[in-house]
Structure formats: structure tokens, C-alpha cells
VOPAGU-2260 file (C-alpha; in pm, 1 decimal, decimal comma):
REM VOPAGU-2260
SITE   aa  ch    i         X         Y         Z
SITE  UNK   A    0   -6546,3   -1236,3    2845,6
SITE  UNK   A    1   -6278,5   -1056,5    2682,0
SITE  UNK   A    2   -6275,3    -764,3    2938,0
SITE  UNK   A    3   -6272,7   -1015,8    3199,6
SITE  UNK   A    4   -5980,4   -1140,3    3120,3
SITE  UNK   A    5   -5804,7    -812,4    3021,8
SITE  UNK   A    6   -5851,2    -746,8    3390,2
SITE  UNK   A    7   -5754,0   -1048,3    3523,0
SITE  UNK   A    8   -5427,8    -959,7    3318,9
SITE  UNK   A    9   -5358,1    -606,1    3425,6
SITE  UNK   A   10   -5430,0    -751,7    3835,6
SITE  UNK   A   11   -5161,4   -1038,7    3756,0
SITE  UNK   A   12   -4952,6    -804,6    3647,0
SITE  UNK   A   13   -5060,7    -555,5    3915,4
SITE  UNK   A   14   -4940,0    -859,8    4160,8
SITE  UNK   A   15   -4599,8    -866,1    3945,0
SITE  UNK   A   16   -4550,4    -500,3    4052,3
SITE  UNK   A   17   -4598,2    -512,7    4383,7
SITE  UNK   A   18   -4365,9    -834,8    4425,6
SITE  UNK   A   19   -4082,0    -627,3    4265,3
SITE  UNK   A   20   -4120,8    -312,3    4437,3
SITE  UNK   A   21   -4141,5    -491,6    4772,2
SITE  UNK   A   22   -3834,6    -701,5    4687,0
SITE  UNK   A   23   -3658,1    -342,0    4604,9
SITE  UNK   A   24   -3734,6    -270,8    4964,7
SITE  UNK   A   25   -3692,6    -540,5    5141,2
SITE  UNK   A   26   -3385,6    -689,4    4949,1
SITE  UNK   A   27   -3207,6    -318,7    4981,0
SITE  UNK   A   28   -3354,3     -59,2    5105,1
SITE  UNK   A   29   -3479,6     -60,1    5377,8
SITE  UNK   A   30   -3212,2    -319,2    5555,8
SITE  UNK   A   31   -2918,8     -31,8    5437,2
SITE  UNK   A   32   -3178,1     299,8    5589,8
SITE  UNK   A   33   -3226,0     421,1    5246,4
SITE  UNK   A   34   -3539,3     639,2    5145,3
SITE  UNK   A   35   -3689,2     670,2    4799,8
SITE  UNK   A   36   -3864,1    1019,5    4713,6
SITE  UNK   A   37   -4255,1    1034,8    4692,9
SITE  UNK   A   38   -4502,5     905,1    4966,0
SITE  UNK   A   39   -4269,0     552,2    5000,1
SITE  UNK   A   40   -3991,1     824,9    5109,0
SITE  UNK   A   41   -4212,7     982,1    5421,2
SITE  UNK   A   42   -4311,8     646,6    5509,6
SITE  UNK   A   43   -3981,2     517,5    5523,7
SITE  UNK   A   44   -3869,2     804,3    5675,1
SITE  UNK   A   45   -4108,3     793,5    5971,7
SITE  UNK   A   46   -4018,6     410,9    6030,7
SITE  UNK   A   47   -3685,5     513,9    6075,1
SITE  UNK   A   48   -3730,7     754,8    6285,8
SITE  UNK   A   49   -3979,4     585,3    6498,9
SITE  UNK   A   50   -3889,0     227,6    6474,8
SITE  UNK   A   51   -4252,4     134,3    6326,0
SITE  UNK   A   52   -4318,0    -140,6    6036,6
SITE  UNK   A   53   -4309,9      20,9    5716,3
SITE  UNK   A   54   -4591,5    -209,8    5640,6
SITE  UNK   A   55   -4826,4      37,6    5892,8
SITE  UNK   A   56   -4673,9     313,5    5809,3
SITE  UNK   A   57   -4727,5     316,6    5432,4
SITE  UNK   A   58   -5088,7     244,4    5401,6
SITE  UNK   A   59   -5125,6     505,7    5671,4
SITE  UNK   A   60   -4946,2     764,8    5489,6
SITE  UNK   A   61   -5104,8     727,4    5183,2
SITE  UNK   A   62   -5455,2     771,2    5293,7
SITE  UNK   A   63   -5442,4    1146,8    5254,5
SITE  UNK   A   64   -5320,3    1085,5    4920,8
SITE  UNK   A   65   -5613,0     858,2    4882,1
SITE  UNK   A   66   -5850,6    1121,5    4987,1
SITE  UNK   A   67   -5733,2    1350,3    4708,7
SITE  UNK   A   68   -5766,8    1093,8    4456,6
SITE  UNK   A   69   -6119,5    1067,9    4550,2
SITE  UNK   A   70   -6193,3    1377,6    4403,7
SITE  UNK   A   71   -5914,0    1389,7    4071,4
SITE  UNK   A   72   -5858,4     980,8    3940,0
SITE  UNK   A   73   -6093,4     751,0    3817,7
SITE  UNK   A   74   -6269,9     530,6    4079,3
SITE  UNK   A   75   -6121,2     254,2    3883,2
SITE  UNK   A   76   -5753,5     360,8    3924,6
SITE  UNK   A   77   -5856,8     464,1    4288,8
SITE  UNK   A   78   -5973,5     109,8    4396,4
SITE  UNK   A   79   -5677,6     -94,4    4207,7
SITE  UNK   A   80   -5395,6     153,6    4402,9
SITE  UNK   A   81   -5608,3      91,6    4687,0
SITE  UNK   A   82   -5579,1    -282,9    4687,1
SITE  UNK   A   83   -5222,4    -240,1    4518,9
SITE  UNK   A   84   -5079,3     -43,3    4828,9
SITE  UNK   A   85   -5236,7    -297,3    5062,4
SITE  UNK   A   86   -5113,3    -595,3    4888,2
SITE  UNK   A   87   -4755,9    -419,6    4910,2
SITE  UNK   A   88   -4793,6    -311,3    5296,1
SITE  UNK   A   89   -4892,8    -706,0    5325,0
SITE  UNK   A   90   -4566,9    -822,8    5162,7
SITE  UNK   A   91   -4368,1    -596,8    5334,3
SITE  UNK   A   92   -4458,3    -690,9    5616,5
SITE  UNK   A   93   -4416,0   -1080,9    5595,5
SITE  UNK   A   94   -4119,6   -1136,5    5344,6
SITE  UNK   A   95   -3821,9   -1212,1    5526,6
SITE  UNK   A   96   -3507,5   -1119,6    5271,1
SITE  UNK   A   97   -3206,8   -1079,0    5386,5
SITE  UNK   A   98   -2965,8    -786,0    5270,5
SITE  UNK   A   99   -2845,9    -921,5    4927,0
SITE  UNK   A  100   -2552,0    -671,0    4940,5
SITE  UNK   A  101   -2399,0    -370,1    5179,5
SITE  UNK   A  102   -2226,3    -196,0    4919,6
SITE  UNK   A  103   -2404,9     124,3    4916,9
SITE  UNK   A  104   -2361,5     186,6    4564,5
SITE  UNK   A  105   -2560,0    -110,8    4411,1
SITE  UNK   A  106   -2802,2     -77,7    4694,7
SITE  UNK   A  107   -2905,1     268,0    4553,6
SITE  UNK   A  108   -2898,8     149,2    4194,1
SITE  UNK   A  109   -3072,7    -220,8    4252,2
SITE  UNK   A  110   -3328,8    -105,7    4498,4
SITE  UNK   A  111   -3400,2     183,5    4282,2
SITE  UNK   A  112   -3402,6     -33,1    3974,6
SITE  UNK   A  113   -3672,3    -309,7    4136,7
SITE  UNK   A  114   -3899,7     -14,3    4292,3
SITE  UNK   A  115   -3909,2     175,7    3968,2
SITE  UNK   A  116   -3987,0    -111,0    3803,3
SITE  UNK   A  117   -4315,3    -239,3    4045,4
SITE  UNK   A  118   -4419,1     140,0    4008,5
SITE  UNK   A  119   -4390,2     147,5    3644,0
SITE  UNK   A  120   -4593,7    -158,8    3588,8
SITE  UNK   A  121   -4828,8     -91,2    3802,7
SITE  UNK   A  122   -4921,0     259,3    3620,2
SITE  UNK   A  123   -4904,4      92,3    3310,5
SITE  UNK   A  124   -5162,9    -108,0    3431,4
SITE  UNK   A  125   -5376,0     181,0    3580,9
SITE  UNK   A  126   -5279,8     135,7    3962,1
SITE  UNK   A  127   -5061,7     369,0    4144,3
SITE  UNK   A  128   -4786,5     234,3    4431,4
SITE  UNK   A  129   -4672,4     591,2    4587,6
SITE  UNK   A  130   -4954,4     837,9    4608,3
SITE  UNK   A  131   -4695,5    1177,9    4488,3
SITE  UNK   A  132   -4849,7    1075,9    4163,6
SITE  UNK   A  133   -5214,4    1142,7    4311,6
SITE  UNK   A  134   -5090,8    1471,2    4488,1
SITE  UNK   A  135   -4932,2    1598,0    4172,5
SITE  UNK   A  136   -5272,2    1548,6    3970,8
SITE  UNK   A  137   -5435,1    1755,0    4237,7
SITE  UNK   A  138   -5206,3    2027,9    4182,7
SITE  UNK   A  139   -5184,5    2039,6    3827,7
SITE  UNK   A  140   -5617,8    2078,3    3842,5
SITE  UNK   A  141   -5594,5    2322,8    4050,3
SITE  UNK   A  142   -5288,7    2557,3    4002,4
SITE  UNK   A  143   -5158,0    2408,5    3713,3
SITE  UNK   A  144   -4811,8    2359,0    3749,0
SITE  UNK   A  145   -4670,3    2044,4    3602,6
SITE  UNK   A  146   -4686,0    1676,3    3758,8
SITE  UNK   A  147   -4337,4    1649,7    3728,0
SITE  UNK   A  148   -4258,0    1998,7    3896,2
SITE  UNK   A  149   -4492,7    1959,9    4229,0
SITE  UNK   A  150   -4349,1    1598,3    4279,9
SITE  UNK   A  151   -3959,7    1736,5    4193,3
SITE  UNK   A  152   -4031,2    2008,6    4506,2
SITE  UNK   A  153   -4213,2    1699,5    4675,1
SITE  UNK   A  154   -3924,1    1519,6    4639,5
SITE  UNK   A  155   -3640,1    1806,4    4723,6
SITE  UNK   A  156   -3852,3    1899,1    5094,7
SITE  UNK   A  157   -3777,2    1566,7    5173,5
SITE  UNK   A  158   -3407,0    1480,5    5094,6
SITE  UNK   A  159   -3386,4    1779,5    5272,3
SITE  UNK   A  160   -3563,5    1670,1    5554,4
SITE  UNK   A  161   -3325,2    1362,2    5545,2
SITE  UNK   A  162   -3028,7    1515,1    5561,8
SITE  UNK   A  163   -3147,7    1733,0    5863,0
SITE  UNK   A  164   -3278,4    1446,8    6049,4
SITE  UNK   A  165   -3066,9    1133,0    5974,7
SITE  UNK   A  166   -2752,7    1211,8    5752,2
SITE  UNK   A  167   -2656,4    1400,0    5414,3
SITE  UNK   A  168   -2517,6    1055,5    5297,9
SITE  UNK   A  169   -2842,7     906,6    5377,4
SITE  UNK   A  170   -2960,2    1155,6    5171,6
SITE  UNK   A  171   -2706,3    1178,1    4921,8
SITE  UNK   A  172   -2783,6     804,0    4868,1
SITE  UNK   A  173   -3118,7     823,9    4836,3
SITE  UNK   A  174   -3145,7    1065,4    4574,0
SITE  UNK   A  175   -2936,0     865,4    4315,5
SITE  UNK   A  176   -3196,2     559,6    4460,0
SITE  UNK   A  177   -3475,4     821,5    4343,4
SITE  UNK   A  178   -3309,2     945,1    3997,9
SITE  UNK   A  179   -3278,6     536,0    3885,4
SITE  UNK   A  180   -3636,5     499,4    3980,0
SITE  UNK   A  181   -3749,8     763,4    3811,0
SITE  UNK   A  182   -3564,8     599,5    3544,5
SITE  UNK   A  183   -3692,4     281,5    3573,6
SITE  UNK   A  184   -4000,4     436,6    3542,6
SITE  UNK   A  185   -4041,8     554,5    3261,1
SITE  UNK   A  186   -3830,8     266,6    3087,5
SITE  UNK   A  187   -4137,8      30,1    3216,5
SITE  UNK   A  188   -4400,8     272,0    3091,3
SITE  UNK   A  189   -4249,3     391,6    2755,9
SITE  UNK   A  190   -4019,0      90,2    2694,8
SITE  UNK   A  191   -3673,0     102,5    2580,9
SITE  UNK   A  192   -3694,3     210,1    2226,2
SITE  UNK   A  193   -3691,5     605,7    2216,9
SITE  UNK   A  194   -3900,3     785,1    1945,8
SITE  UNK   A  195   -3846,9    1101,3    1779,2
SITE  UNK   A  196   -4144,4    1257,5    1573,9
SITE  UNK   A  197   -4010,3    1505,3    1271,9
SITE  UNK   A  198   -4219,9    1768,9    1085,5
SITE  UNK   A  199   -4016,4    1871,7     723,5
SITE  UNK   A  200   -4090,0    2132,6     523,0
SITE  UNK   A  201   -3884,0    2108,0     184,1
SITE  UNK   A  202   -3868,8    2217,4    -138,3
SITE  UNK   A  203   -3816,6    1884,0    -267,4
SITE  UNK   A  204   -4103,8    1661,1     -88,1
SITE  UNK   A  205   -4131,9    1399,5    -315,8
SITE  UNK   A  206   -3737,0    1348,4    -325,4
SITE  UNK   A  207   -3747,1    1338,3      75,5
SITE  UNK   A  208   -4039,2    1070,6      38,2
SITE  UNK   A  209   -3876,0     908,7    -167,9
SITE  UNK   A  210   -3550,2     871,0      39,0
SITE  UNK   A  211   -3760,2     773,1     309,9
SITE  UNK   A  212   -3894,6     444,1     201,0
SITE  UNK   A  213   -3635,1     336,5     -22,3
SITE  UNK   A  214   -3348,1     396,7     212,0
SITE  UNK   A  215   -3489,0     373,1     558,2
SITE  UNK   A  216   -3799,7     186,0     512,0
SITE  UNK   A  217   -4019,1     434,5     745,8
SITE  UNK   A  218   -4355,6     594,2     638,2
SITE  UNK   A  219   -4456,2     901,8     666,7
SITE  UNK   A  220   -4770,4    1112,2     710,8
SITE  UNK   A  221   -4795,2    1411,4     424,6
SITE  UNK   A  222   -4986,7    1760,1     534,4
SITE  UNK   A  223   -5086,5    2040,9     276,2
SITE  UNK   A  224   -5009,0    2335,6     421,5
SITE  UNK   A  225   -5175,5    2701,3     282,9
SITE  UNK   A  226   -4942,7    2978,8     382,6
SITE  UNK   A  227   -4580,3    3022,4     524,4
SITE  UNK   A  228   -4319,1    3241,4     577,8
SITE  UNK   A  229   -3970,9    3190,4     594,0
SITE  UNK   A  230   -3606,3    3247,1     418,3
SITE  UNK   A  231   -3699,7    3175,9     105,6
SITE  UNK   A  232   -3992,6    3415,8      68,1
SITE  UNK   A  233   -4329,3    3303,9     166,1
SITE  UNK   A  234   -4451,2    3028,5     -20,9
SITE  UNK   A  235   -4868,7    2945,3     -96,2
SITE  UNK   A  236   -4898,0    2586,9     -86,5
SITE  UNK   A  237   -4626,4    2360,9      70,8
SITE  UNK   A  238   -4601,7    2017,1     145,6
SITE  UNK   A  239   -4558,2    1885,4     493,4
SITE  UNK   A  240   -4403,9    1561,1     593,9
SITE  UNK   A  241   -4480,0    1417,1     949,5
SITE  UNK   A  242   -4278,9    1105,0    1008,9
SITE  UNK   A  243   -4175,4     885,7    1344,8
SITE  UNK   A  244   -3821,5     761,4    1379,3
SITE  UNK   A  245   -3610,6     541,7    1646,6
SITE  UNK   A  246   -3396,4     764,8    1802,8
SITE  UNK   A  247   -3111,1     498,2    1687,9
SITE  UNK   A  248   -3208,0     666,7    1336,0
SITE  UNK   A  249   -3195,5    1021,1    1375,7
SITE  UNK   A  250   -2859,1    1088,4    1252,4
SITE  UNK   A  251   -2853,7     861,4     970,3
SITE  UNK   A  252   -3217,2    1056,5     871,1
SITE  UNK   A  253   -3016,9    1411,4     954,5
SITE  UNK   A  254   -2788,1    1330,6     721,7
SITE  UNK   A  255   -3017,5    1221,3     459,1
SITE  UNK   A  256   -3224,6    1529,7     500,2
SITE  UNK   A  257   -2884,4    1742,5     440,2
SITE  UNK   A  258   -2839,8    1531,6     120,3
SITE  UNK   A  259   -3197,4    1590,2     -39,0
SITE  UNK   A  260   -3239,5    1945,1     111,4
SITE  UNK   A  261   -3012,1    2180,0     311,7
SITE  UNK   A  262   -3215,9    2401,3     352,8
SITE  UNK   A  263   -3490,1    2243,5     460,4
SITE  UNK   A  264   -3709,8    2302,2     775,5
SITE  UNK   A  265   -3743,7    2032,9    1036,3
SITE  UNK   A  266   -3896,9    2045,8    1387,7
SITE  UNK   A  267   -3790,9    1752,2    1627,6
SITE  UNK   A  268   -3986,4    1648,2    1917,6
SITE  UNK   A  269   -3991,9    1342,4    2148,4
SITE  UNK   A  270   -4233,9    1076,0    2118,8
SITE  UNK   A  271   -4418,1     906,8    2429,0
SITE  UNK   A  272   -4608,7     585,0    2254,1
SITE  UNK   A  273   -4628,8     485,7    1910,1
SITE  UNK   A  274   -4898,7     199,5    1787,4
SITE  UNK   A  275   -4911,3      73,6    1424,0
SITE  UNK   A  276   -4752,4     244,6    1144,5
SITE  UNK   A  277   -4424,5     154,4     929,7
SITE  UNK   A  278   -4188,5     173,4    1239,0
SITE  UNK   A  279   -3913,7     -20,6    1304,3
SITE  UNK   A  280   -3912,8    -203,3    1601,0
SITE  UNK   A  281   -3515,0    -268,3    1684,2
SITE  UNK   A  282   -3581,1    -473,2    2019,7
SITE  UNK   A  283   -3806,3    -731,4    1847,1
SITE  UNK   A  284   -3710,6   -1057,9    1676,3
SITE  UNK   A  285   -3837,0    -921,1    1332,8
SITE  UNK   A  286   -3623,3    -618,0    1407,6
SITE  UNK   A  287   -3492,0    -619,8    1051,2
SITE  UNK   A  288   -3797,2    -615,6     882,1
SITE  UNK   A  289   -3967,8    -287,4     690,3
């Protein structure tokens, strides 16, 4: 029953995504002749060259993409961006909105703002909207170059394509539409609230605990560690702290590591998803809590 209605809950909001990337195209893309980057980008780009629907030429487009995801995503993901790239040729094809706006400025940043936030959701909720996500899979299981690299050179063949064919402004235009949905992006999958994970080595670890809870209410995860070598000689058994912070925090906790220890050895690194834990949550109503 329960998984039942999980999925009824990730299609509804499946549905959500695909109403707000269509209204990002419909609403200001497409009526201004901008592209977005990824498999959207060709198909927009081939209706504009050839005066088709974009609603024939995206599901066509993507097929290939399709084909590869056959073989490297889960059949689940493959049948929801299946029915999610339908749904969104469908909509595309019988909204009727009129151009909200023809300053070429907030089309970029609106239309890239709505698409990146359909795609978002609809990853988050294991469907996929533009199919450079599929071909950048393929390639990182076979050659193993990042994602983010194969669909960056995706992306750069064709605002260069653009510019050759229709204009550089076109082009111009529809990168910054690209950057804010890559943006957009990645705000709907990770949130707003940016996390930094810290690893401390100190001479003083139970001061730095200390500190911690009493003046910044976070917790902490302690490590033994066996051997090390550094500045001050190598040491046999060291203590090492492992903590999570809001990236609102970091300075206040730089400056508190400084005050305990100087000298001390810290390693930061970002954070993609953090679940449970004494974290505080600075977008939430009980944002002042411990």
C-alpha cells in the first residue's frame, strides 16, 4: 500500500515537472527562438530550422537516447522518462501561451529557471526530461570521463552549431538560458541549503568537541586514527573529528577552529545530501532549534 502510494507521489510530481518545463518553453522559449543545451537544444534547434512542432521533434530525438538507456538505467527510470517525455511532447504541443515577455534578458533567465526546475524534479523523482543525462551515463561506463564533462562538450558542439546556423546572439542567449538551468537544477535536486563536510585533526579534540555543541549546536562524528605524519612529528594515536556544517556556518566554525587550535588540520569538502543528524536546518520553521 505504502509503495503504491509513494509512486503515485513521485508520478504527481513527475506531472508537476513536466507542466513547468513545458511552461519554460512555451511561455519563453521557444516564442523568442531560444535553445537550451542537451537533447531539448537539438530538438529545438531542428524545429527552427525546419519549421516542425517541437512536440514531434522531441520525442523523435530522444529515441536514440532512449536506446542507450536500454542498456545503462534502470528499466524503472527508463519507462517513467519514457512516459515523462511523452507527456511533455503532449503539452507542448496543445498549450497555447502567449509570450509573457520579449525582453531577452528575463526570457533567458525565466525560461531557464522553469525548465531547470521540471528537469530537476523530475530526476529527483527518478525520470529524466532531456536524454544528455542518458548519453552521459553511457559514456562514463564506457570511457569514463565524467557526466558533467561529455554533456559540457555536448552542450559546447551545439551553441556552436547555433551560432553557425542561426545567430551568435541566439547563441549567446541561450547559453546563459543553459547556465540558469543548470542552476536550477541542482537547486531542485540538492535544495537551497549548501553543506560543507569537515575532517579535523587537533591536538585538542575534546576542546574542539566541546566548542562544537556548546557554541554551534552541531554534532559530530569522532574517528581513531593509528598513524600520521605531519608538522608536528608523527603522532600514534590521534583523534579525528568528522562533522557537517551549513555553508552559512563555515566562517563562524573557521574562526572557532583558529581559537581552540591554530594549528590544526582540517580538510573541507562539499556535501551533496544530508539525512538525520544534529544539523541545522536554516530554511525550516524550526530553523532556530539545536
Amino acid at each position: 500500500m505504502s509503495l503504491n502510494r509513494s509512486l503515485i507521489f513521485e508520478l504527481l510530481q513527475i506531472a508537476l515537472a513536466v507542466c513547468l518545463a513545458s511552461i519554460g518553453l512555451k511561455a519563453f522559449l521557444l516564442p523568442n527562438g531560444f535553445l537550451d543545451g542537451g537533447v531539448t537544444g537539438i530538438a529545438i534547434l531542428i524545429a527552427e530550422l525546419f519549421h516542425v512542432e517541437l512536440s514531434y521533434t522531441l520525442p523523435i530525438i530522444t529515441i536514440p537516447f532512449f536506446v542507450i538507456g536500454w542498456f545503462t538505467v534502470a528499466r524503472k527510470i527508463l519507462i517513467k522518462s519514457i512516459f515523462s517525455v511523452l507527456v511533455l511532447a503532449v503539452m507542448i504541443h496543445f498549450e497555447n501561451f502567449q509570450s509573457i515577455t520579449d525582453d531577452k534578458l528575463i526570457i533567458s533567465i525565466f525560461g531557464g529557471l522553469f525548465l531547470g526546475a521540471g528537469i530537476g524534479l523530475a530526476i529527483k523523482n527518478g525520470s529524466v526530461l532531456d536524454g544528455s543525462e542518458i548519453f552521459g551515463i553511457y559514456i562514463n561506463e564506457k570511457w569514463g570521463l565524467s557526466i558533467g564533462r561529455v554533456i559540457l562538450v555536448f552542450n559546447i558542439v551545439l551553441f556552436g552549431i547555433t551560432a553557425f546556423l542561426l545567430s551568435v546572439e541566439v547563441a549567446l542567449y541561450s547559453i546563459l538560458t543553459y547556465i540558469v538551468t543548470a542552476k536550477a537544477i541542482d537547486y531542485t535536486i540538492e535544495g537551497f541549503e549548501d553543506h560543507v563536510g569537515l575532517m579535523i585533526v587537533t591536538e585538542h579534540p575534546a576542546d574542539l568537541r566541546q566548542a562544537f555543541t556548546e557554541k554551534l549546536g552541531i554534532g559530530m562524528t569522532v574517528y581513531k586514527g593509528t598513524k600520521g605524519v605531519g608538522s608536528r612529528g608523527e603522532k600514534d594515536d590521534v583523534e579525528i573529528i568528522h562533522s557537517v556544517i551549513n555553508r552559512i556556518d563555515i566562517r563562524r566554525v573557521q574562526r572557532l577552529i583558529d581559537h581552540v587550535d591554530p594549528d590544526a588540520f582540517v580538510i573541507e569538502f562539499d556535501v551533496n545530501n544530508v539525512r538525520g543528524g544534529i544539523l541545522r536546518k536554516y530554511l525550516s520553521r524550526d530553523r532556530s532549534k539545536k
